[in-house]
DSSP file (Angstrom, degrees, kcal/mol; ACC not computed):
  #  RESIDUE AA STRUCTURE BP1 BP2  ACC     N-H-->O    O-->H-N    N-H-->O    O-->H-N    TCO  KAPPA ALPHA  PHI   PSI    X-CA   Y-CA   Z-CA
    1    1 A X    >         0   0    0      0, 0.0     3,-1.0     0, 0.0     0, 0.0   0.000 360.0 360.0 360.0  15.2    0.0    0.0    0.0
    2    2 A X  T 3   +     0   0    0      1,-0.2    24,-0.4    22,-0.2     0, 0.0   0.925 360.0  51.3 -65.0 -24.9    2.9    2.3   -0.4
    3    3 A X  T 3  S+     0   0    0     22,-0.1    -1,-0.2    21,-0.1    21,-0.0   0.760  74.0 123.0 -85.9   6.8    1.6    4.2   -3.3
    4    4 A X    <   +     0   0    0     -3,-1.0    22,-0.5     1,-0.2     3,-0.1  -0.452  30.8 169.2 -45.0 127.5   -1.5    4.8   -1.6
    5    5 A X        +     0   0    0     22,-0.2    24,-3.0     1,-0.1    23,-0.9   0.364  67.4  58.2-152.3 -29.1   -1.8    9.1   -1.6
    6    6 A X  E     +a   29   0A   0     22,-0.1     2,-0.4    21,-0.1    24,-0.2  -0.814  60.3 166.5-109.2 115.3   -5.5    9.3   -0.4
    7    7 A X  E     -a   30   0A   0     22,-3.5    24,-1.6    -2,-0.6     2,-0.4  -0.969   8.8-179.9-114.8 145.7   -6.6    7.5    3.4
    8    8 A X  E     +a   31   0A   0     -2,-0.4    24,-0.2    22,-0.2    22,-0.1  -0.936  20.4 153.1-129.6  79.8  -10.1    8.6    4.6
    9    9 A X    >   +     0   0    0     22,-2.5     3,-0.8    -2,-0.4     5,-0.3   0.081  28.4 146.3-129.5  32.6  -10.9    7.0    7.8
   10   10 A X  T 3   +     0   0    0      1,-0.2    24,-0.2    21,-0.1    23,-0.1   0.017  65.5  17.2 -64.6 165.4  -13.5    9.9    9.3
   11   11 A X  T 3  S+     0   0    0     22,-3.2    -1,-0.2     1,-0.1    23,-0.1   0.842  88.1 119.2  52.3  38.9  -16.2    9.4   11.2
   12   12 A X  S <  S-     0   0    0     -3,-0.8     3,-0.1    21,-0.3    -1,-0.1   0.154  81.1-110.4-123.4   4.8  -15.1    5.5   12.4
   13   13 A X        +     0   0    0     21,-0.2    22,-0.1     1,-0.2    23,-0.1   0.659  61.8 168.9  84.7  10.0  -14.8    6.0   16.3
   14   14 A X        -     0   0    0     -5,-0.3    22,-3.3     1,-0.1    -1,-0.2  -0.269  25.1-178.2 -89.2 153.3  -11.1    5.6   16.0
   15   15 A X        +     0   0    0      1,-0.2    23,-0.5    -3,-0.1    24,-0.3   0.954  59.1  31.6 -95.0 -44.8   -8.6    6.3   18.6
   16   16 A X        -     0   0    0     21,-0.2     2,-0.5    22,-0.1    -1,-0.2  -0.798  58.5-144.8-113.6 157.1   -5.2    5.9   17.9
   17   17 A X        -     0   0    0     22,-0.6    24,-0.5    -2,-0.3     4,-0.1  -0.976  35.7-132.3-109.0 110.2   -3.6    6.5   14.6
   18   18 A X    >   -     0   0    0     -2,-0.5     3,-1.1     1,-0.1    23,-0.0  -0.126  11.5-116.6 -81.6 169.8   -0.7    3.6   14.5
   19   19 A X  G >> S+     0   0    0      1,-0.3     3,-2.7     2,-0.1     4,-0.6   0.936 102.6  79.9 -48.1 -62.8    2.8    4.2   13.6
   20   20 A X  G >4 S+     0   0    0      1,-0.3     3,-0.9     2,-0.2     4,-0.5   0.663  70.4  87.9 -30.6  -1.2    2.9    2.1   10.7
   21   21 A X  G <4 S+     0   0    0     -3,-1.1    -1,-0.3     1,-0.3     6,-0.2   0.354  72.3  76.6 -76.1 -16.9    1.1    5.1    8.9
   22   22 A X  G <4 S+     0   0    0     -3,-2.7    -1,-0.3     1,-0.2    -2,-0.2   0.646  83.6  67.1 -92.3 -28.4    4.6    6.2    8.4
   23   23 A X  S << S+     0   0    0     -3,-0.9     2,-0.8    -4,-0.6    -1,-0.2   0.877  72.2  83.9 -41.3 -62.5    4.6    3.5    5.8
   24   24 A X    >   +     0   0    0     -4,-0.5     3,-1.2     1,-0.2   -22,-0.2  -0.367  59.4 174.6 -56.3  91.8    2.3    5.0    3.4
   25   25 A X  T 3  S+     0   0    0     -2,-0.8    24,-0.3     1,-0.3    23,-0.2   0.442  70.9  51.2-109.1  25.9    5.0    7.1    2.0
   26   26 A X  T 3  S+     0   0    0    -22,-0.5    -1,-0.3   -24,-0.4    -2,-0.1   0.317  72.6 137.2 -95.2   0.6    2.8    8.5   -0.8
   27   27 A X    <   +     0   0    0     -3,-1.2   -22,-0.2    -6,-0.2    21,-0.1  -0.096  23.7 171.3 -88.0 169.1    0.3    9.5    1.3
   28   28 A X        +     0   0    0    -23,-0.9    23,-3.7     1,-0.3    24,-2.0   0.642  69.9  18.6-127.6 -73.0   -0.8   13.1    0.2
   29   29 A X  E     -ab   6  52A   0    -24,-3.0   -22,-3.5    21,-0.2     2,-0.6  -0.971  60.0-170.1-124.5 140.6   -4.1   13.9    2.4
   30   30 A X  E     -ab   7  53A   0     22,-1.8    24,-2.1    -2,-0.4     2,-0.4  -0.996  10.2-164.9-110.8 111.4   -4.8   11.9    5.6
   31   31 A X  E     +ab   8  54A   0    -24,-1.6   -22,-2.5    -2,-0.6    24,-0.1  -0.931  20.7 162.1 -86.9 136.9   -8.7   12.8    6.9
   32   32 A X    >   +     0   0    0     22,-2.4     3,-0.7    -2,-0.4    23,-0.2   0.231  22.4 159.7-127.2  -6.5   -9.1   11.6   10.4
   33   33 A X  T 3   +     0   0    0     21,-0.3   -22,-3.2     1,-0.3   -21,-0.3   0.347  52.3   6.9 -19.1 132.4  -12.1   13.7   11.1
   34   34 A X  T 3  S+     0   0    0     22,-1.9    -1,-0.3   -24,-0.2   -21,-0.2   0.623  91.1 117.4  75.1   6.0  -14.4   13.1   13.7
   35   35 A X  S <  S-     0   0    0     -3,-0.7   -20,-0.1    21,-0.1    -2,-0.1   0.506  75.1 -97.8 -82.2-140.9  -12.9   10.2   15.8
   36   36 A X        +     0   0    0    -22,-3.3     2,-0.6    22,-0.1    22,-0.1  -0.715  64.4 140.0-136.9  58.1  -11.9    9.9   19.1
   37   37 A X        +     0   0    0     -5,-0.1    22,-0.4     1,-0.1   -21,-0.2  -0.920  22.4 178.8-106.4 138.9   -7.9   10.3   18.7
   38   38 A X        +     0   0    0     -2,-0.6    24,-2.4   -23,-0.5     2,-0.4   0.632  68.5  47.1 -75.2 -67.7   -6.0   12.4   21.5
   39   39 A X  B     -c   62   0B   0    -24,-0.3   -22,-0.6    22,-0.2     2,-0.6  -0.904  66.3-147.2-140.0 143.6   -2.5   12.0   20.0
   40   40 A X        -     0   0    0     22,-0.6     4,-0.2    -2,-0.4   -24,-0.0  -0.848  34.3-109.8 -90.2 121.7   -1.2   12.3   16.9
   41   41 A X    >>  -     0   0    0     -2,-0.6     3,-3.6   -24,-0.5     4,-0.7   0.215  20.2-134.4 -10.2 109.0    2.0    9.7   15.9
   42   42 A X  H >> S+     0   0    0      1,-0.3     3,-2.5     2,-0.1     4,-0.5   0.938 100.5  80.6 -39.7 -41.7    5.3   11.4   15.6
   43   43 A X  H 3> S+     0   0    0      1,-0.3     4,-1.1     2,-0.2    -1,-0.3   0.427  71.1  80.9 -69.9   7.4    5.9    9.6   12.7
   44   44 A X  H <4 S+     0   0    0     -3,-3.6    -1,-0.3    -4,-0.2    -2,-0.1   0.768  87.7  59.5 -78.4 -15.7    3.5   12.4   10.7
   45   45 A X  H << S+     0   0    0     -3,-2.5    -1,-0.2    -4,-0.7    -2,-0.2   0.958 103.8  53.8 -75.1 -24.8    6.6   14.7   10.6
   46   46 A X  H  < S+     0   0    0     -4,-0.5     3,-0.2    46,-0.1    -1,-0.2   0.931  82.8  86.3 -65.5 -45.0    8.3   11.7    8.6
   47   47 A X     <  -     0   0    0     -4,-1.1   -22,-0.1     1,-0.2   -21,-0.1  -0.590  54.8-179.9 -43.2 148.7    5.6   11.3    5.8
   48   48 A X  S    S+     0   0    0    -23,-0.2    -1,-0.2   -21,-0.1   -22,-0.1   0.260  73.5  67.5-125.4 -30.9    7.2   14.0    3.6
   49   49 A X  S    S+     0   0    0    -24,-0.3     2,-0.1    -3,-0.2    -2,-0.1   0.758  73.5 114.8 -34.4 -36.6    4.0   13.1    0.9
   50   50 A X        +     0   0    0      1,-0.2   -22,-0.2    -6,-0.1   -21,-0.2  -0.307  29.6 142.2 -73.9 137.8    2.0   14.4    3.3
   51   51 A X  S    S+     0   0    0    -23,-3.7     2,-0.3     1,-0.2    37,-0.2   0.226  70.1  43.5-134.1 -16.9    0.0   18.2    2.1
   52   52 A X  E     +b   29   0A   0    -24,-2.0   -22,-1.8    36,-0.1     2,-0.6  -0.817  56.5 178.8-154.9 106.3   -3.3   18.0    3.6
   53   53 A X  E     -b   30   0A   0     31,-2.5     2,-0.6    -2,-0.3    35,-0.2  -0.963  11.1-167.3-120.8 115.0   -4.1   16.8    7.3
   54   54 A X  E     +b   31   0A   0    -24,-2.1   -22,-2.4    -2,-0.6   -21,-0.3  -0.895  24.0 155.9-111.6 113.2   -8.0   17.0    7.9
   55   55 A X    >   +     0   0    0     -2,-0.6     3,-0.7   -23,-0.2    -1,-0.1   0.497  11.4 138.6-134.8   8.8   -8.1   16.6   11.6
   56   56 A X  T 3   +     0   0    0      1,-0.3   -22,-1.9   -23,-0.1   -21,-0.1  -0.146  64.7  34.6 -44.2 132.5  -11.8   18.4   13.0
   57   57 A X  T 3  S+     0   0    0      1,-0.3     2,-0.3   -24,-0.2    -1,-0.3   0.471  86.3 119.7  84.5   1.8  -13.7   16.5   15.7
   58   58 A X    <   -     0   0    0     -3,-0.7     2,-1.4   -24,-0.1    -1,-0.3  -0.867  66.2-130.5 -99.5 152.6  -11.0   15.0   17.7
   59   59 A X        -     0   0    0    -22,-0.4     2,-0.3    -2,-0.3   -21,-0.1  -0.258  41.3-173.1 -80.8  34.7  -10.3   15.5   21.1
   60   60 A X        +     0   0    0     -2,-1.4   -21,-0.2     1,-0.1   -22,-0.1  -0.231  26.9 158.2 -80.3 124.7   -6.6   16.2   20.5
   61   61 A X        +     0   0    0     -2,-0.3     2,-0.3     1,-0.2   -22,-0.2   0.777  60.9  77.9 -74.7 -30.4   -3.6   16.6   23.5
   62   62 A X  B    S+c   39   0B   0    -24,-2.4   -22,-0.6     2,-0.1    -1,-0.2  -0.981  95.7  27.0-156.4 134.8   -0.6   15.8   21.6
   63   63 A X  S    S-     0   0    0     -2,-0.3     5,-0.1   -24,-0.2    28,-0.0   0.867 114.3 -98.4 -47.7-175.2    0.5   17.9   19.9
   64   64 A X    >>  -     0   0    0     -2,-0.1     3,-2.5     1,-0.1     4,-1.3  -0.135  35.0-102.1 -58.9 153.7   -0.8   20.8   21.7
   65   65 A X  H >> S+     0   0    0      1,-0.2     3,-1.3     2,-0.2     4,-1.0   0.953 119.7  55.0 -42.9 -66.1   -4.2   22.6   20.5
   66   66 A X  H 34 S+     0   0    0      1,-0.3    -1,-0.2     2,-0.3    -2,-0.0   0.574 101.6  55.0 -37.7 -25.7   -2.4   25.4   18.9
   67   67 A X  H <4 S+     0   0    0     -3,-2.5    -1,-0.3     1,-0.2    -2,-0.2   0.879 107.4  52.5 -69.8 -40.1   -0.2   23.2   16.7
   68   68 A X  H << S+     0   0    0     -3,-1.3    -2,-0.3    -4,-1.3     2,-0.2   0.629 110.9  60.3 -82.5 -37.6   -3.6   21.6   15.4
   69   69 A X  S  < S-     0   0    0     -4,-1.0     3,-0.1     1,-0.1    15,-0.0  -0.784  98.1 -75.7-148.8 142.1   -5.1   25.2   14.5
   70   70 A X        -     0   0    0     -2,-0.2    -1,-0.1     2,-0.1    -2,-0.1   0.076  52.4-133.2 -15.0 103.1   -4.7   28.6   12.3
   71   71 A X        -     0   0    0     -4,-0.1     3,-0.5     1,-0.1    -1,-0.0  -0.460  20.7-118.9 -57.2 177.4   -1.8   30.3   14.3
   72   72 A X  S    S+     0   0    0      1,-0.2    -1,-0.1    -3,-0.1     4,-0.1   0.312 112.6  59.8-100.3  -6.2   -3.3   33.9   14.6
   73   73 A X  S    S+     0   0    0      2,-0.1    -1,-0.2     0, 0.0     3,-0.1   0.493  88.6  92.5 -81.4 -21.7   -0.1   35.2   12.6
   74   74 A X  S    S-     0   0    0     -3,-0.5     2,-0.4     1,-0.1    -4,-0.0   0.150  91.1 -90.1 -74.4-157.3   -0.8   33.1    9.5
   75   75 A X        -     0   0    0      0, 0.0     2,-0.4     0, 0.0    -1,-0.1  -0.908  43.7-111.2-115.5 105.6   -2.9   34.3    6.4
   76   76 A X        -     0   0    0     -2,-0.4     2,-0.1     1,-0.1    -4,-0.0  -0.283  46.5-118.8 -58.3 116.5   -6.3   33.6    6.9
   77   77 A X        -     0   0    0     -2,-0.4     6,-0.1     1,-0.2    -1,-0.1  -0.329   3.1-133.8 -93.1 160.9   -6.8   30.8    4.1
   78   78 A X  S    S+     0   0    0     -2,-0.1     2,-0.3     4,-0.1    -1,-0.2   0.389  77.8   6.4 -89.9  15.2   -9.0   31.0    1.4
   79   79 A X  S  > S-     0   0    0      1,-0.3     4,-1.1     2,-0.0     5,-0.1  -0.880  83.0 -88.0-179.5 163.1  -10.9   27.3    1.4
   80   80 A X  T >4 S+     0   0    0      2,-0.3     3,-2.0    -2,-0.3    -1,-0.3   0.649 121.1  50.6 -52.0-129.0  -11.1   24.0    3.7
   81   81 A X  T 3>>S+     0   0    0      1,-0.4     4,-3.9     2,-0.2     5,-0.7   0.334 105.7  52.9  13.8 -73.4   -8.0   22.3    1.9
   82   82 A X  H >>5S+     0   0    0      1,-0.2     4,-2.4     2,-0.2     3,-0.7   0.912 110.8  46.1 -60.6 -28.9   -5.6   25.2    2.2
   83   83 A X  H <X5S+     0   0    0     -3,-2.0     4,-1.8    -4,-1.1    -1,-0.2   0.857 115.3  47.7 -70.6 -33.7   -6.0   25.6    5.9
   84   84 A X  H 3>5S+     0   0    0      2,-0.2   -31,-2.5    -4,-0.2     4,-0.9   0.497 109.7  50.5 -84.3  -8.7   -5.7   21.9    6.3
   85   85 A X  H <X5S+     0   0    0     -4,-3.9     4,-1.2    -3,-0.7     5,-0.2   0.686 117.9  41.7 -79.3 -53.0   -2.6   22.0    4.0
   86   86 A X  H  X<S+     0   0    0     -4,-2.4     4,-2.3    -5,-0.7    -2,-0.2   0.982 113.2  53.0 -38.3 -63.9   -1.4   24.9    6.5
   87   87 A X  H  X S+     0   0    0     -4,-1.8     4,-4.1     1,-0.3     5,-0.2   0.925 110.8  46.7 -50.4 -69.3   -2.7   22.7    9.4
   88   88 A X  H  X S+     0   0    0     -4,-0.9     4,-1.0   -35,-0.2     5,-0.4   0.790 109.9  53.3 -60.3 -21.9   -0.5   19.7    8.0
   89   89 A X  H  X S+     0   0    0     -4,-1.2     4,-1.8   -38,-0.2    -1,-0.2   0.965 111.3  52.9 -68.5 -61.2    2.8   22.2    7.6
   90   90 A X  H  X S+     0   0    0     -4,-2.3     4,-1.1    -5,-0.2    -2,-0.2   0.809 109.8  39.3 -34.7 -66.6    2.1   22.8   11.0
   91   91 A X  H >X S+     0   0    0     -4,-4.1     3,-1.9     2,-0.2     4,-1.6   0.997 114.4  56.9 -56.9 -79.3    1.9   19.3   12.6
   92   92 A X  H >X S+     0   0    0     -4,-1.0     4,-3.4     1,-0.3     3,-2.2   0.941 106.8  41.4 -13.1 -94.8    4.7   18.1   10.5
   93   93 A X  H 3X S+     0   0    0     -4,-1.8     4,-1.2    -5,-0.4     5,-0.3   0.762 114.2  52.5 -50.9 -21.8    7.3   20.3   11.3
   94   94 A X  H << S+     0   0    0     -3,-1.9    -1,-0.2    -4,-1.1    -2,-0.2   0.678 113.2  54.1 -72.8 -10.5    6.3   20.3   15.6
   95   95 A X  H <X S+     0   0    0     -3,-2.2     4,-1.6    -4,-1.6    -2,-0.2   0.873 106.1  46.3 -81.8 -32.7    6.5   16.5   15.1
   96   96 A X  H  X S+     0   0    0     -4,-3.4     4,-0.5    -5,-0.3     3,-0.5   0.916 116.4  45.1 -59.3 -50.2    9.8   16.8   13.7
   97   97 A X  H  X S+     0   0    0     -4,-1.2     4,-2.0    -5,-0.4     5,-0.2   0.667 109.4  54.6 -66.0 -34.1   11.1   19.2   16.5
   98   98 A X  H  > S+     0   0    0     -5,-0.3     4,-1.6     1,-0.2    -1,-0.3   0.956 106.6  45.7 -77.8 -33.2    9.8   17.5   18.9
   99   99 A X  H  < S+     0   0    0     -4,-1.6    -1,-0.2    -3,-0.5    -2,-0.2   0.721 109.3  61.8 -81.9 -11.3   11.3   14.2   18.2
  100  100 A X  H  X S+     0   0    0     -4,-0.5     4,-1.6     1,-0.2     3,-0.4   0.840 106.5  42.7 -72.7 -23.1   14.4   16.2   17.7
  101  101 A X  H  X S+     0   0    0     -4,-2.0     4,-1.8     1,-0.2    -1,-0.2   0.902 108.0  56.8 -90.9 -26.2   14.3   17.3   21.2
  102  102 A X  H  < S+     0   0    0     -4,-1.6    -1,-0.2    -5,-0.2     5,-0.2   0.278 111.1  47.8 -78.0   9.1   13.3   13.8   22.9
  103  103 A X  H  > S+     0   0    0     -3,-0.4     4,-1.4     3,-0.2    -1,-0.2   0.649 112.2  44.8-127.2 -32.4   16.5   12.3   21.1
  104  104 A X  H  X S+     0   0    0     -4,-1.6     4,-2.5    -5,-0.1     5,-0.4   0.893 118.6  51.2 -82.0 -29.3   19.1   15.4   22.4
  105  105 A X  H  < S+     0   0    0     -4,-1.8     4,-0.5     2,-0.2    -3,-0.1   0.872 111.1  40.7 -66.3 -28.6   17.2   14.8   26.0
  106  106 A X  H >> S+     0   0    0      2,-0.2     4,-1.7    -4,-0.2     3,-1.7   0.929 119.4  50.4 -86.0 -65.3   17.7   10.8   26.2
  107  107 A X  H >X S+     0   0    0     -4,-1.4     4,-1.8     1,-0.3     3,-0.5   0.809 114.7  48.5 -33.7 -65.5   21.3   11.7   24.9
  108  108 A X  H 3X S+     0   0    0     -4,-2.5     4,-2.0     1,-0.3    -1,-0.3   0.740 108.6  45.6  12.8 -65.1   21.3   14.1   27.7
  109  109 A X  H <4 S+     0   0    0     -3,-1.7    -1,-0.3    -4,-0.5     4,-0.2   0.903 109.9  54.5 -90.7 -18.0   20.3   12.2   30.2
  110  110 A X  H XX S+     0   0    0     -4,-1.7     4,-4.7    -3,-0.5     3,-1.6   0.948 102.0  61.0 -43.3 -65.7   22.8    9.1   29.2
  111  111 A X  H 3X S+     0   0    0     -4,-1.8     4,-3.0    -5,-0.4     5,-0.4   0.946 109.6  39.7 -49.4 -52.9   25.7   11.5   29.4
  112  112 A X  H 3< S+     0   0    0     -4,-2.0    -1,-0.3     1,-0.2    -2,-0.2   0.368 116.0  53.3 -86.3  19.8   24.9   12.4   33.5
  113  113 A X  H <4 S+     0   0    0     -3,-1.6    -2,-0.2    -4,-0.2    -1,-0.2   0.542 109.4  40.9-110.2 -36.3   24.2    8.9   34.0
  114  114 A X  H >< S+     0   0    0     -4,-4.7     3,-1.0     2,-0.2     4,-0.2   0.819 123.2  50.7 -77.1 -44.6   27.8    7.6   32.4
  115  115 A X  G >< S+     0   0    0     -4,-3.0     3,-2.8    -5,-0.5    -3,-0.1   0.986 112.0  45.7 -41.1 -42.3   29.1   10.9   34.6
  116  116 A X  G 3  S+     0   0    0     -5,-0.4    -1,-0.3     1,-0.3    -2,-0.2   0.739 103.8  55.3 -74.0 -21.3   27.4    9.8   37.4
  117  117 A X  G <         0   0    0     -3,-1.0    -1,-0.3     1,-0.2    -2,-0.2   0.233 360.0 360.0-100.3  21.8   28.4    6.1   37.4
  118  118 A X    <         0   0    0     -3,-2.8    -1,-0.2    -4,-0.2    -2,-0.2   0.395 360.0 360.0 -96.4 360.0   32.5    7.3   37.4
């Protein structure tokens, strides 16, 4: 199913979105609309396909609300798609950062833990 570029899985009660999503490396627009998902996979900042994240109706923690929505600096956009193309810009790139920071922090914490065991 890599060339797969459209997944649709709104309105289906779903909770988690799995890693393995990361697979789908063609994917283009992911709708998730309407579930019950909380948190979104890191692995969306990997998709690099990805243009368009339709994510309305979920109850999402992780990332934070603000990641998920128009910052109040953007460009107000001019139809459903492009906001959700914004939206997906958005995501991406906090997912990326974020894993970037969980990876200097476990390096981090390694380093005063080899200190610590001298």
């Amino acid at each position: 199913m890599t060339s797969l570029e459209i997944l649709d899985v709104s309105k289906n009660k779903i909770r988690v979105i799995p890693d393995e999503i990361a697979n789908l490396t063609s994917l283009k627009v992911l709708a998730i609309q309407k579930n019950k998902i909380e948190k979104l996979p890191i692995c969306l900042g990997d998709i690099s396909s990805l243009q368009v994240l339709k994510l309305d109706g979920n109850p999402i923690l992780f990332p934070p609300p603000e990641v998920c929505a128009i910052k109040d600096n953007t460009p107000s956009p001019s139809n459903e798609n492009e906001k959700d193309a914004v939206i997906a810009t958005q995501v991406k790139k906090y997912m990326r950062s974020f894993l970037t920071r969980e990876k200097l922090r476990i390096e981090s914490e390694e380093d005063e833990r080899s200190i610590c065991a001298v």
